[in-house]
C-alpha positions, 0 to 999 in steps of 0.5 A: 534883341539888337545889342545897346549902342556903344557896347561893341564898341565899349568892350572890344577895345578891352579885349584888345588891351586884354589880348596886347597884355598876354601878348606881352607878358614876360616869357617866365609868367607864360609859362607859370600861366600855360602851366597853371592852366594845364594843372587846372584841367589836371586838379579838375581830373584827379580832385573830381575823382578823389572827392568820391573816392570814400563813399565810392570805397565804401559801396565796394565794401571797404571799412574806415581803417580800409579807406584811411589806409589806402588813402594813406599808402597812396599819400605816402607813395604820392610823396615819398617816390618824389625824393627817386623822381626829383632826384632822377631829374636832377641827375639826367636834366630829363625833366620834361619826360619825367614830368609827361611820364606822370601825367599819362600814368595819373591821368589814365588811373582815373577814368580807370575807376569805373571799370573797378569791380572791387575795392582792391582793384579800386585801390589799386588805382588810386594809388597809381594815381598818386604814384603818377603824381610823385612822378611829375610833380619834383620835376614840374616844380623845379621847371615852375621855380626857374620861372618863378624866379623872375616874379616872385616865387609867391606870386609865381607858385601862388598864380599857378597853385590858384589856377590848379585849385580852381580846377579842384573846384570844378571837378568836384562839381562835375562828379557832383552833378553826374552823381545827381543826374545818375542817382548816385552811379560813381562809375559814371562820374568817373567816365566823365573825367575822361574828359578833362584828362586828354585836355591835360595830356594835350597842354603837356605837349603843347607846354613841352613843345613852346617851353622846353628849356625853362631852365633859361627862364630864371631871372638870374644867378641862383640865391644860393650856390652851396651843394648841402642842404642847409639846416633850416630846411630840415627845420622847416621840414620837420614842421611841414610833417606835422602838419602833414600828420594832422591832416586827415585825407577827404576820403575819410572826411567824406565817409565820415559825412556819408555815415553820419549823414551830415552830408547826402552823397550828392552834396559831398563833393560840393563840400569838397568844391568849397575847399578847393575855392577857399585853397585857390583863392589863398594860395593867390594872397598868402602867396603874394604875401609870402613874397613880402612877409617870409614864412611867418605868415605860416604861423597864424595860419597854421593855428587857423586851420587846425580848427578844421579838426573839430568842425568837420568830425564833430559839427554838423553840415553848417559846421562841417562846411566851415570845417572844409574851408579851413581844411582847403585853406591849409591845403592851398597855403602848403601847396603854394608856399612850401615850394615858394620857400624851398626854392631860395634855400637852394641850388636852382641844379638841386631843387627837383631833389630838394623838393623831391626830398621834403614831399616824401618827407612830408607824405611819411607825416601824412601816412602816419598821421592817416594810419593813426587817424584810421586808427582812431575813427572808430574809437573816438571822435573826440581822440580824431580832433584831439591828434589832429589839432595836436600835431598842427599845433606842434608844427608852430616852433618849428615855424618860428625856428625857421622863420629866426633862422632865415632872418638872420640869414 
């Protein structure tokens, strides 16, 4: 069917302005972009694999303390190695090969998955994924906080958080339509992330090869120029570890929807597709408004996701839907505005070990909270929602301390 006259015409002058506006871009927001683009085939890859990975358990024989365990051993590991890694970063300035060190490591561990014969190998390799992540991501962060820098560190850590958490949407619906076409065959799922995995690897070389000093991307001298640690960063990250405590992994919430059967096998991972859309898509506002209202904004929405508690463990589908939306929206608004406002609390030649440091500490919240709730899965549904909500709702004076603290400063 020829084309409408004009409309050549009408939409070529649009990509040209679209193509000048990239070409033009400042070096530091290309960077965010090339970044935010690499992690998004990087979310698509693990997050695809990780929305499975508790019916996927639980075909091989593991229990909900099992899942809740591993899950948990591998968060841990997944935070607490970033405190060795950021500061290994720090001490030698290789962060680039630090970085492209964790991505080989992660994005092999998942396709990986197909060939697991038992849960204990499986497990094995879930955890090395997330080892592969403690790897990068102090290093990556500190690089992203350079460039941020001289847009805004919500906008800069937002723009990239959203295009991360887009690709934890598709993904997720990639292993949900490979389930869907295989009738329910995991192994399949997992081999076809493949895929999205030598896509990442391909962008870090290209990252490293056009960006590999984004140290010179800041847009000028460091906020804070003293070498200690000030006291607002263990306030804030006390809160942070609450609220890591309160959240329970997806790999128990899916085995959760699987045995209770809220929610078939199939639609599971498009659960988890909606979280990541709603975690995208608030790291991009929160973030930006990060940027003009501080923490604070932390409060209220701290206070609304705890209500993912009590939705997703003692709700039905359409209950357990808004559940994983808030779930994602407090998992984006961490994920984008916890670096934002770690980054101006220090020295821009200590921030891979600040951020290295508040991880961990983070991820001993999320393995305790993980063991506890494992613990509780199969006591009480009730005890579950009650710690969960308990905890986030502890991190809120922490928050408010915090926010005084970085006021009168």
């Amino acid at each position: 069917m020829p084309e409408p006259a004009g409309a050549g015409t009408t939409a070529e002058p649009g990509r040209r302005a679209l193509r000048r506006r990239i070409a033009g871009a400042s070096p530091a927001l290309k960077f965010v972009l090339v970044v935010g683009v690499m992690s998004f085939f990087a979310d698509f890859t693990y997050e695809g694999s990780r929305s499975v990975i508790g019916p996927f358990l639980g075909t091989l024989g593991a229990g909900a303390l099992a899942i809740s365990v591993i899950s948990g051993l591998g968060e841990f590991l997944g935070y607490g190695l970033r405190l060795f890694t950021g500061r290994g970063a720090d001490r030698t300035g290789r962060y680039w090969p630090i970085t492209i060190g964790g991505y080989v490591i992660q994005m092999a561990a998942v396709p990986l998955l197909a060939l697991a014969g038992s849960w204990q190998l499986a497990a094995l390799l879930i955890i090395a994924e997330r080892v592969g992540k403690a790897t990068r991501n102090p290093p990556r962060d500190a690089m992203l906080s350079h460039a941020a820098s001289e847009m805004g560190y919500g906008w800069g850590f937002g723009v990239h958080e959203a295009l991360d958490q887009f690709g934890a949407m598709f993904g997720p619906l990639l292993v949900a339509l490979a389930l869907a076409v295989s009738r329910h065959d995991y192994r399949l799922a997992f081999a076809a992330l493949a895929v999205p995995a030598a896509i990442t690897l391909s962008l870090v070389l290209i990252a490293r090869r056009f960006f590999p000093r984004p140290q010179d991307l800041a847009a000028g001298p460091a906020e804070v120029t003293t070498s200690a640690l000030p006291p607002v960063f263990w306030i804030y990250v006390t809160a942070a570890a609450l609220v890591g405590a309160g959240f329970a992994d997806f790999s128990l919430i899916s085995f959760h929807f699987t045995r209770a059967h809220t929610v078939s096998a199939p639609v599971v991972p498009v659960f988890y597709a909606v979280a990541m859309a709603v975690s995208g898509t608030g790291s991009l506002i929160f973030g930006r408004l990060y940027d003009k209202a501080g923490i604070g904004v932390l409060i209220p929405l701290t206070v609304g996701a705890a209500a993912y508690a009590p939705l997703v463990f003692l709700g039905g589908i359409w209950a357990g839907l808004a559940g994983m939306a808030l779930w994602g929206l407090g998992m984006g608004v961490q994920e984008s505005i916890i670096p934002a406002a770690v980054a101006p609390m220090v020295s821009p030649d200590r921030r891979a070990s600040a951020y290295g440091l508040f991880t961990g500490i983070y991820g001993t919240g999320w393995v305790l909270g993980s063991v506890a709730i494992g613990a509780l899965f199969d006591v009480s549904l009730g005890a579950v929602t009650a710690f969960a909500v308990a905890c986030q709702l502890a991190a809120v004076p922490f928050i408010v301390i915090a926010r005084r603290r970085l006021a009168h400063r």
